[in-house]
Structure formats: structure tokens, C-alpha cells
ZAPA-182583 format. One record per residue (C-alpha): x, y, z; residue in one letter. Coordinates in steps of 0.2 Angstrom, whole numbers. Layout:
REM residues N
+-------+-------+-------+------+
!    px !    py !    pz ! code !
+-------+-------+-------+------+
!     X !     Y !     Z !    A !
...
+-------+-------+-------+------+
REM end
This chain:
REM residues 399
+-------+-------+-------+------+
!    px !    py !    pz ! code !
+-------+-------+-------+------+
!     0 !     0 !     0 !    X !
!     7 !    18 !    -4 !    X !
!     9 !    28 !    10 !    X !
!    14 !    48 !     6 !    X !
!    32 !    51 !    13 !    X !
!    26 !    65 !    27 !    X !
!    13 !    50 !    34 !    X !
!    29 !    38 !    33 !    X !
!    39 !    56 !    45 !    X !
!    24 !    56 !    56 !    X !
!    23 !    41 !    62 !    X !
!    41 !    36 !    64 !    X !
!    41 !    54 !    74 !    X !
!    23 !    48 !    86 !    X !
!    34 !    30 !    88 !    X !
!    50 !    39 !    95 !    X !
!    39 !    50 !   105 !    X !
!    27 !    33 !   115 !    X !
!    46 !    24 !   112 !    X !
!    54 !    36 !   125 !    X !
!    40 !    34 !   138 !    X !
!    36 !    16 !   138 !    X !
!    38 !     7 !   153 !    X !
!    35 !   -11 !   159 !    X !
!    29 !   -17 !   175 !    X !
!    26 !   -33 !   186 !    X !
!    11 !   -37 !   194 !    X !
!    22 !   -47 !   207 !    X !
!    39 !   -47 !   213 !    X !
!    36 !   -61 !   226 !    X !
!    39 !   -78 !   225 !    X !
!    39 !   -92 !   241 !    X !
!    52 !  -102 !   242 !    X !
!    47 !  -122 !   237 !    X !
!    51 !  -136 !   229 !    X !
!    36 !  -145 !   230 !    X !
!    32 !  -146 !   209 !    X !
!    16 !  -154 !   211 !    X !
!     8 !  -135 !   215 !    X !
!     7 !  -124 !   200 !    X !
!     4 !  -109 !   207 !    X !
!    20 !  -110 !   219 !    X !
!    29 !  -106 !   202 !    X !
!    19 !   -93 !   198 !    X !
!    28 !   -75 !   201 !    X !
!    15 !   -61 !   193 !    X !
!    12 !   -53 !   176 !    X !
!    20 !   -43 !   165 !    X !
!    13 !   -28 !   158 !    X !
!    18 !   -12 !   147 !    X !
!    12 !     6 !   147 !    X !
!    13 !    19 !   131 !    X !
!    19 !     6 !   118 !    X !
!    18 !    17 !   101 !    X !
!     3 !     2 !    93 !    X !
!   -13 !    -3 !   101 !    X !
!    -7 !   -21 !    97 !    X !
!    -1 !   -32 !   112 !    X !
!    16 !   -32 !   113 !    X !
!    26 !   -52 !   114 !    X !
!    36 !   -55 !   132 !    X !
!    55 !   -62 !   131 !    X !
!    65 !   -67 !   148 !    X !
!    81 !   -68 !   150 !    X !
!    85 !   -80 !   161 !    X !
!    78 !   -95 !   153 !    X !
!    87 !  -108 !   168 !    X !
!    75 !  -100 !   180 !    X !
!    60 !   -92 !   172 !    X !
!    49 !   -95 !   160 !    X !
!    36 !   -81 !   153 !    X !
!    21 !   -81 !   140 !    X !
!    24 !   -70 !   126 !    X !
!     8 !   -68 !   124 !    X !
!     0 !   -64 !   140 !    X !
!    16 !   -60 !   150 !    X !
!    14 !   -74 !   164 !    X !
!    33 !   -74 !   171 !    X !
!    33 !   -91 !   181 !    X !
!    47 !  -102 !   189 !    X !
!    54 !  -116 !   178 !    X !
!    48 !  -135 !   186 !    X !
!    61 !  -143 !   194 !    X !
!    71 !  -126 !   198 !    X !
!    73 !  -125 !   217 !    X !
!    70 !  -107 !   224 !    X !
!    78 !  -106 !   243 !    X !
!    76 !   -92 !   255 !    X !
!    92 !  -102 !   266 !    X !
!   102 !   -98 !   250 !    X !
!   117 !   -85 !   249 !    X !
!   104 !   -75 !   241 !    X !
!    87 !   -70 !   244 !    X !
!    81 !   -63 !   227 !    X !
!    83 !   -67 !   209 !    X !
!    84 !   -56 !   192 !    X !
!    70 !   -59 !   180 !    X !
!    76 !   -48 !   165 !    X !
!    60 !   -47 !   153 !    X !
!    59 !   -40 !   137 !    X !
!    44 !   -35 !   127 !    X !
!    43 !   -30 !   109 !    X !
!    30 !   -21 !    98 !    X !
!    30 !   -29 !    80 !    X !
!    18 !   -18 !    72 !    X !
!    26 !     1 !    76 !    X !
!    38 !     8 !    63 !    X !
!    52 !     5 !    67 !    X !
!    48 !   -10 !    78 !    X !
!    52 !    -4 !    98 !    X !
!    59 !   -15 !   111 !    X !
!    61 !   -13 !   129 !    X !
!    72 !   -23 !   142 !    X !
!    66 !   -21 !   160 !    X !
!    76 !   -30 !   176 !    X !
!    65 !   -34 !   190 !    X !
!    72 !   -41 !   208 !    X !
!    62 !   -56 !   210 !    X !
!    60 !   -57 !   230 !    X !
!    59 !   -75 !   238 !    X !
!    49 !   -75 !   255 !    X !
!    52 !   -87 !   267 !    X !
!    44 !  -105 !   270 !    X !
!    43 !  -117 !   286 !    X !
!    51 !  -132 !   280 !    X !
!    52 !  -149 !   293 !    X !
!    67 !  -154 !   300 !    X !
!    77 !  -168 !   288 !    X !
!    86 !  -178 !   297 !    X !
!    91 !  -183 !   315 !    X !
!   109 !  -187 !   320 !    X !
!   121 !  -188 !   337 !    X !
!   128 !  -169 !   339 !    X !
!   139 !  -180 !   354 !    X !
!   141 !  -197 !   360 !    X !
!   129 !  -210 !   352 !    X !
!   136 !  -226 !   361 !    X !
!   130 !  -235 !   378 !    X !
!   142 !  -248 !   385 !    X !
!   134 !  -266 !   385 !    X !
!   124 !  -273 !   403 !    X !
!   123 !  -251 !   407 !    X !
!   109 !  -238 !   406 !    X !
!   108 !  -219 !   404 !    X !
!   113 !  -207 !   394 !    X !
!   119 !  -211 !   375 !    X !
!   121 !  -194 !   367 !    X !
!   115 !  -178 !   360 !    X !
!   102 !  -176 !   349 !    X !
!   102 !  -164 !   333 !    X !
!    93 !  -160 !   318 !    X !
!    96 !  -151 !   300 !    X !
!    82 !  -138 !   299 !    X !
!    81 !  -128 !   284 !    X !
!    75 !  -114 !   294 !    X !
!    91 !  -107 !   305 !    X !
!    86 !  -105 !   322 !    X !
!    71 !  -116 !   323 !    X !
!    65 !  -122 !   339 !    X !
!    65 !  -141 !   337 !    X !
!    58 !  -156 !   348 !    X !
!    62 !  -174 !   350 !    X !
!    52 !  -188 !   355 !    X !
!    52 !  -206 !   351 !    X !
!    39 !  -222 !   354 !    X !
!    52 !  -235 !   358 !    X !
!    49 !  -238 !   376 !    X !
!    68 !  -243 !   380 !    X !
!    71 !  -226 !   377 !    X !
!    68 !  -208 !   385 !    X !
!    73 !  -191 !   378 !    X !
!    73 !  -174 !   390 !    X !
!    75 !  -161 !   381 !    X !
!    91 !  -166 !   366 !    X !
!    96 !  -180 !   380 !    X !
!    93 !  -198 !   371 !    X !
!    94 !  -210 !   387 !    X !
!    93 !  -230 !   388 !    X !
!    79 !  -233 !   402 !    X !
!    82 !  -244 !   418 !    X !
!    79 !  -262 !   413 !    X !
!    83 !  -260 !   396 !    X !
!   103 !  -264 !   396 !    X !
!   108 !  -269 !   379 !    X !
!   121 !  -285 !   374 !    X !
!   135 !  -282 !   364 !    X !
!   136 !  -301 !   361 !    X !
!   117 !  -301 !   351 !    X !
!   122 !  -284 !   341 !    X !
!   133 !  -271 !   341 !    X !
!   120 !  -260 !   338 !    X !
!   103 !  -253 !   340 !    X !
!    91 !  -244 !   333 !    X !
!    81 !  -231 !   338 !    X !
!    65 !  -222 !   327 !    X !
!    66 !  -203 !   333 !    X !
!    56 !  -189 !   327 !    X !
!    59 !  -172 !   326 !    X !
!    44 !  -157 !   326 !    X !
!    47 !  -140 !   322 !    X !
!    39 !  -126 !   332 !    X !
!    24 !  -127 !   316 !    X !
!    24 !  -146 !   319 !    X !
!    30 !  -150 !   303 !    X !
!    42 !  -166 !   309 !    X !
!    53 !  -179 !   303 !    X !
!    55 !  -198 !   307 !    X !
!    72 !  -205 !   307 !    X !
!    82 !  -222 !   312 !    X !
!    97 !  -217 !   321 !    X !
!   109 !  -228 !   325 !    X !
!   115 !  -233 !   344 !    X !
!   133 !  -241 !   344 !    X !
!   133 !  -255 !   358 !    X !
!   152 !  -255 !   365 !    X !
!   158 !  -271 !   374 !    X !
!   163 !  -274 !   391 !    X !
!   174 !  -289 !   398 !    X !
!   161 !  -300 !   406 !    X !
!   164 !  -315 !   418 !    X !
!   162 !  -332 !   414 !    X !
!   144 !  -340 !   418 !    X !
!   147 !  -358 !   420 !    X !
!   158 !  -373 !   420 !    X !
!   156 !  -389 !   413 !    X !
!   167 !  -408 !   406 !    X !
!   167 !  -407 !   386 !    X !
!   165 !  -424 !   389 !    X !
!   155 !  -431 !   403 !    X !
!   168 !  -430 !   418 !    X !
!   173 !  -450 !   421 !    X !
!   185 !  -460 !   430 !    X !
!   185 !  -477 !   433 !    X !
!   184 !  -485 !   451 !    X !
!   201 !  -488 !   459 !    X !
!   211 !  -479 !   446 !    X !
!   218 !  -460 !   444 !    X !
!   223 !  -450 !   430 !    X !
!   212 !  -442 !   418 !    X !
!   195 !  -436 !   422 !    X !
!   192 !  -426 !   406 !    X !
!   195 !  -408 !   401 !    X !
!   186 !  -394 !   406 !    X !
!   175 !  -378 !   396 !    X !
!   166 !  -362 !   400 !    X !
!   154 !  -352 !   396 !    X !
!   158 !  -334 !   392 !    X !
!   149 !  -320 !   385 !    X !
!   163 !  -315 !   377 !    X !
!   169 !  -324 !   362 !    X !
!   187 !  -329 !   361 !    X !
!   191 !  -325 !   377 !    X !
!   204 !  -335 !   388 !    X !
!   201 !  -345 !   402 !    X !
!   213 !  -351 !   416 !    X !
!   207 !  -365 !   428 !    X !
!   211 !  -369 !   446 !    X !
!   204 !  -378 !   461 !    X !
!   209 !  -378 !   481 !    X !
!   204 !  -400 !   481 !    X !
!   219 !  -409 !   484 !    X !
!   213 !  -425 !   476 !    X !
!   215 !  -418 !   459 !    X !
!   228 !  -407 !   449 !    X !
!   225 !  -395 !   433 !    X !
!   236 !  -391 !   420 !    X !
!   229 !  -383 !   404 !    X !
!   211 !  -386 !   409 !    X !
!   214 !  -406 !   411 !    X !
!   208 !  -413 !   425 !    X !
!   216 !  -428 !   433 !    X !
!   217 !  -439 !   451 !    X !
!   232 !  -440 !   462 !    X !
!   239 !  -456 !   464 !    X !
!   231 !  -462 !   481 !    X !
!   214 !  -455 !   480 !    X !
!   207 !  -470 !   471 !    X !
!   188 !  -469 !   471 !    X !
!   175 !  -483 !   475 !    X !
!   160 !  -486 !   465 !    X !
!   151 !  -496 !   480 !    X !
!   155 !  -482 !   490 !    X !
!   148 !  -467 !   482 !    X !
!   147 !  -466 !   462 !    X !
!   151 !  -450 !   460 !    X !
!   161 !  -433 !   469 !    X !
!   160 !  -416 !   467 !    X !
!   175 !  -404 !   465 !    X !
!   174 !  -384 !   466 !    X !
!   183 !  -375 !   449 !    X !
!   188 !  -356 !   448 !    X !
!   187 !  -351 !   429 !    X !
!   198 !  -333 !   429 !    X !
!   197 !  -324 !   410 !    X !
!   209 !  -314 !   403 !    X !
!   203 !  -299 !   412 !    X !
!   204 !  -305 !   431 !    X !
!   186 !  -310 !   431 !    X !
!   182 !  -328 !   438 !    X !
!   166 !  -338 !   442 !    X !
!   169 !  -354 !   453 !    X !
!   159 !  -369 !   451 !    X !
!   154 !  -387 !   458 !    X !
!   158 !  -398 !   445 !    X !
!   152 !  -418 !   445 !    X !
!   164 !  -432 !   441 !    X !
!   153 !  -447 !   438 !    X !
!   164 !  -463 !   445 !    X !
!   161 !  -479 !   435 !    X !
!   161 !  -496 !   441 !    X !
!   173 !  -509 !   439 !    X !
!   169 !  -529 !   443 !    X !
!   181 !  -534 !   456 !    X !
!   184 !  -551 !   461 !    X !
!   175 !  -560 !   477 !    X !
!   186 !  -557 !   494 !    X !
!   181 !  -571 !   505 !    X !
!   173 !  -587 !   506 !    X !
!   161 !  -592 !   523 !    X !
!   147 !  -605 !   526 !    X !
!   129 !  -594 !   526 !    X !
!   122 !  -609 !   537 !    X !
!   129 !  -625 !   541 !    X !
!   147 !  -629 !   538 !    X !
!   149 !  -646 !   550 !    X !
!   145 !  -666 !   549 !    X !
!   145 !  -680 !   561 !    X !
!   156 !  -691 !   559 !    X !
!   154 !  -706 !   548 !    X !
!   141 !  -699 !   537 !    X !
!   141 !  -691 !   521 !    X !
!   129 !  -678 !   512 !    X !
!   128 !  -659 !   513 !    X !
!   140 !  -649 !   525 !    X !
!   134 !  -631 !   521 !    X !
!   128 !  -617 !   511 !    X !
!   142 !  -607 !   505 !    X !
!   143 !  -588 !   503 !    X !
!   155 !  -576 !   496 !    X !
!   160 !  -557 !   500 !    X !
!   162 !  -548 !   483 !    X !
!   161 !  -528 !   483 !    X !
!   152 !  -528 !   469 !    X !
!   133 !  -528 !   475 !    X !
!   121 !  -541 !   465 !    X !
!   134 !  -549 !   458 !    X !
!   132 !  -567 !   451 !    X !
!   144 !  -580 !   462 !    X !
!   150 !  -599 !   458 !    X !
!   156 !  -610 !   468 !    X !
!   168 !  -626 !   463 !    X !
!   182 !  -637 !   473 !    X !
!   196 !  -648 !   467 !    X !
!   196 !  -660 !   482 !    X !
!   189 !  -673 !   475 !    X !
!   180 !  -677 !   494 !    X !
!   169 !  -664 !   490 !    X !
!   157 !  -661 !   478 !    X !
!   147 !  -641 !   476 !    X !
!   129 !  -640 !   468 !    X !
!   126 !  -620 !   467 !    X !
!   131 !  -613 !   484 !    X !
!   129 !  -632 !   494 !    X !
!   144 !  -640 !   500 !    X !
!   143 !  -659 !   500 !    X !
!   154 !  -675 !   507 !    X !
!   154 !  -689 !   494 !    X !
!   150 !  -705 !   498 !    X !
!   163 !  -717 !   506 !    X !
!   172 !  -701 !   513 !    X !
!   164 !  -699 !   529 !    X !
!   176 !  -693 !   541 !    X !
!   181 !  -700 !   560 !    X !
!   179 !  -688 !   574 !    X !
!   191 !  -700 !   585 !    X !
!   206 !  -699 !   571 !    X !
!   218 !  -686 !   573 !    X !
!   229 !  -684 !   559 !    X !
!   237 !  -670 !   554 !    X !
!   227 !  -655 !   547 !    X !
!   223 !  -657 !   528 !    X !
!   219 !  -642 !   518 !    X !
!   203 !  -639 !   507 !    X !
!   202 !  -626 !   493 !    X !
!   186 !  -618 !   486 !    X !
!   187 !  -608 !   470 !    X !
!   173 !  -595 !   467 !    X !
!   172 !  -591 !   449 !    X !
!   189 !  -591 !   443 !    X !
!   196 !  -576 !   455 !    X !
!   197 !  -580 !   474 !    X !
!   200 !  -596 !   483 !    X !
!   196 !  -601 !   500 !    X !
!   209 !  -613 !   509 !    X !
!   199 !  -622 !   522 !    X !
!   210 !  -633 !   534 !    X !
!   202 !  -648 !   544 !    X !
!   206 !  -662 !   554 !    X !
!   204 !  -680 !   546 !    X !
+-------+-------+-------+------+
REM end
């Protein structure tokens, strides 16, 4: 379209003029601090406007700072970028939001850059996580106090409270303490965890497991036993057996010892001193008091059992139970024999070499044709009786 070369002077002269007196402004210059994405208008910081552009078109928006803001180019909505952290803890409380606007239909086309300080206002944010500012152990088998609470808050100079639901523990104040009853064992773990929560003075809070270190403590040894059973024969030394203990503490070394002077130990063996045989008949079993010392001077003494067992012994004496005469010139029984034998219930036979005599079980009989003479002195003839095949009576009669 023709236009006459004065309109063309004109209107370049009524551009320059609205050119030098537009201006933009910001509905906003606020924004709070978040990083929570999922609310849309947290990102929203106001609208961009202009005044006296030279058309009566609306102008198109440009920003800058395209890592932090985003703007409509058409109706000049300057918003936060998603994802873009805005933090009032930062070194910095504002941001620059340089925005541009341009009018594409004036002649020539007229741009204006504007700066706006884009102030970020405070948020209450929760607590993040809870940690020991000091101590965080307890010695094992103790109770008391662990250590000092301490949480990262956002917000400096936040007033911040701890409490926790596990009931074998009590905070007052930052104090974490282990309650009375409620002694933990290095031996089961080494450590223990503990759910605390931390609440803000706007109770906004935070749950986290903090972790108690369980230190060990040398512990005394519980018990004392035989690996083996603890035996020794009737009427025999040595060897009993070798001895074992129970100790919390893994690995630790035990020394043995004991005040009975029937037995020795060396090297946690447990042996009986020549002339303290033991009889089974008499009792079957003896009890001897062991001191268990561990490496750190702690000691436990203990009645330990050694079990005797029983050893068959032979028969000590052969006597008449009834009987054990006959009249002269007869024959048949002369008695019912008997044995000593220490061991109790035993199973006894009887036998004779002298052919006079003859034994049926435990009956001593003459033989026929033997009969003796009351009258007749001879010299004293000597009988042996065997039992089984270890003892042997010698029986001496007149004949």
C-alpha cells in the first residue's frame, strides 16, 4: 500500500515519542520459596505488563533468564521453571527476572528490556534428618545417657523437639537416654536402633532411624562344665576329662584352678592324684569346686560332678551262710556257702578240686565213702574252694 512520505515522517516521529515513555511493570515481585512441583501456582511469580507502547497491538514477552523463568509471550505470565529450586536459606534471597517486550507492528519495531528483583519469601520447611551432635554409644549390661540429639532444619534458628515411641528409650530435652531395665548385649548386636522424630515449632516433623553403637565390656564367665562327661573309673587315677566355659565373650581365655587336693590341673585337664582312688560301691560320684579366671581377672567358681564308673572286682572271702559241720561217719551236705564280693548283685559260683567234695550252686557236699572220724587225729589237711575263677578259700580240717 502507498503511503505519502510525510505520513511515513509522522509516524516514525509519534513512535519515537510513546518509544521514550514506555515502561514495563510486574504485577508481582514475590515468590515463596518451594520445591514441591506438584503446585502450580508456587511457580507462579505475577504478570508482565507495558504502558505507552507506540501500537494498540499487544506487545510479545521475552525473559532472559531462561534456567530460572519462563514467561508467555503472549499474556506475559513470568513463572518459575519446574524442577528449579527457589531457597530463601540460599546465599541470596532474590533473583533477576530480565524481561523484554517488543511491539512488532510500530515503525520501526520498539523494544524494551526491564530488570525486575524477584524477592523469595520465606517457607517453614520440617526438619530432615536426625543425627548424634555428641556421644551415640552406651556400653553393654549399662543404662543412661547415649548422646545428644540434633537435627538439620532448613529454617536457621528453629526451635526443634524430639520424642520417640520405643519404650527402652527416654529423651529430655536433646538428652537420648537407655531406660532402667533395658541394658543392651554387645554379644546379640553391636548395635541398636532407635525411630526418633523431630517437630518444628509449626509441627512439621521428621521420622528418622538413628543408629546406637553397643560397646563391649569384659564379662565374667557363667558356667563350668566336662566337654566330655567327667569320668573316672573306680580304683584308678589320671584323667578325668578336660574342662569348658561359658563366656559371653567370644574368644576370650580361660585359666582354671581348684583348692581340692585330690585332683591337679594343668591346661584345663583334670586328673586324680595317685592315692585317691575312688570306690563305686562307696559313692558313684564326687563333686570338686573349679575357679574359671578370664583374661581380664574376672572368675566364676563352680561345683563340677565327676561321675565314678564301676569296675567288677573279684570275690574277697569265702564263709558257710548256714551249716558248715558233719558227724562223723556220714556223708551228704556240710553247708551253704557264701561269698564277700564288693560288687553288689553280683552273680557267684562255687567249685572245689578236692575230690572229697562235691558243690551243687552254693551247697557243699561230702561224697560218699568219705565220711570222716571224729576220733582220728591226723594231721590238718587243707581244702580249697574256688569262686568263679578269681578268689579261693583254703579251708583246713582235721581227718
Amino acid at each position: 500500500m502507498y503511503m505519502p512520505r510525510w505520513l511515513l515522517i509522522l509516524f516514525a516521529i509519534t513512535t519515537s515519542v510513546h518509544a521514550a515513555t514506555a515502561d514495563i511493570q510486574i504485577s508481582s515481585s514475590r515468590i515463596l520459596e518451594t520445591t514441591n512441583d506438584t503446585v502450580s501456582q508456587s511457580r507462579l511469580v505475577g504478570t508482565v505488563s507495558t504502558d505507552n507502547f507506540p501500537s494498540n497491538s499487544n506487545p510479545t514477552f521475552s525473559v532472559s533468564e531462561t534456567s530460572i523463568w519462563n514467561i508467555n509471550a503472549n499474556t506475559g505470565r513470568l513463572s518459575r521453571n519446574s524442577g528449579v529450586a527457589v531457597n530463601f536459606e540460599a546465599p541470596t534471597t532474590s533473583l533477576l527476572a530480565t524481561v523484554t517486550a517488543t511491539d512488532n507492528f510500530s515503525i520501526p519495531i520498539v523494544t524494551i528490556t526491564k530488570a525486575f528483583t524477584i524477592t523469595i519469601d520465606n517457607v517453614n520447611e520440617p526438619p530432615t534428618v536426625v543425627s548424634f551432635a555428641s556421644g551415640g554409644s552406651i556400653a553393654e549390661n549399662s543404662v543412661g545417657v547415649i548422646g545428644i540429639l540434633q537435627s538439620d532444619d532448613p529454617d536457621a534458628g528453629d526451635t526443634v523437639t524430639y520424642s520417640t515411641t520405643d519404650p527402652r528409650f527416654q529423651i529430655s530435652g536433646t538428652t537420648l537416654s537407655l531406660n532402667a531395665g533395658n541394658a543392651l548385649n554387645f554379644e546379640a548386636s553391636a548395635i541398636a536402633t532407635v525411630i526418633i522424630k523431630a517437630t518444628d515449632r509449626l509441627n512439621l516433623s521428621v521420622s528418622t532411624s538413628v543408629i546406637v553403637q553397643v560397646t563391649n565390656v569384659n564379662e565374667a564367665p557363667t558356667s563350668i562344665s566336662f566337654q566330655n562327661g567327667g569320668t573316672i573309673a573306680e580304683n584308678s587315677v589320671g584323667l578325668v576329662d578336660t574342662l569348658q566355659t561359658n563366656d559371653p565373650d567370644a574368644s576370650d581365655t580361660t585359666t582354671y584352678s581348684t583348692n581340692d587336693a585330690r585332683f591337679q590341673l594343668i591346661d584345663g585337664i583334670l586328673s586324680l592324684k595317685a592315692g585317691n582312688e575312688f570306690n563305686f560301691e562307696t559313692n558313684s560320684s564326687t563333686q570338686v569346686a573349679i575357679t574359671a579366671r578370664d583374661a581380664g581377672n574376672l572368675s566364676v567358681t563352680a561345683l563340677v560332678t565327676v561321675t565314678i564308673t564301676n569296675v567288677n572286682e573279684a570275690p574277697t572271702a569265702v564263709s558257710f551262710k548256714t551249716g558248715g559241720a558233719i558227724a562223723e561217719n556220714s556223708v551228704g551236705p556240710v553247708g551253704i556257702l557264701q561269698a564277700g564280693d564288693p560288687d553288689a548283685n553280683d552273680t557267684v559260683t562255687f567249685s572245689t578240686s578236692d575230690n572229697r567234695f562235691q558243690i551243687t550252686a552254693s551247697t557243699l557236699t561230702l561224697k560218699n565213702s568219705k565220711a570222716f572220724d571224729f576220733e582220728t587225729r591226723c594231721r590238718p589237711r587243707q581244702y580249697h574252694r574256688t569262686i568263679g575263677n578269681s578268689a579261693t578259700w583254703h579251708h583246713q580240717r582235721g581227718h
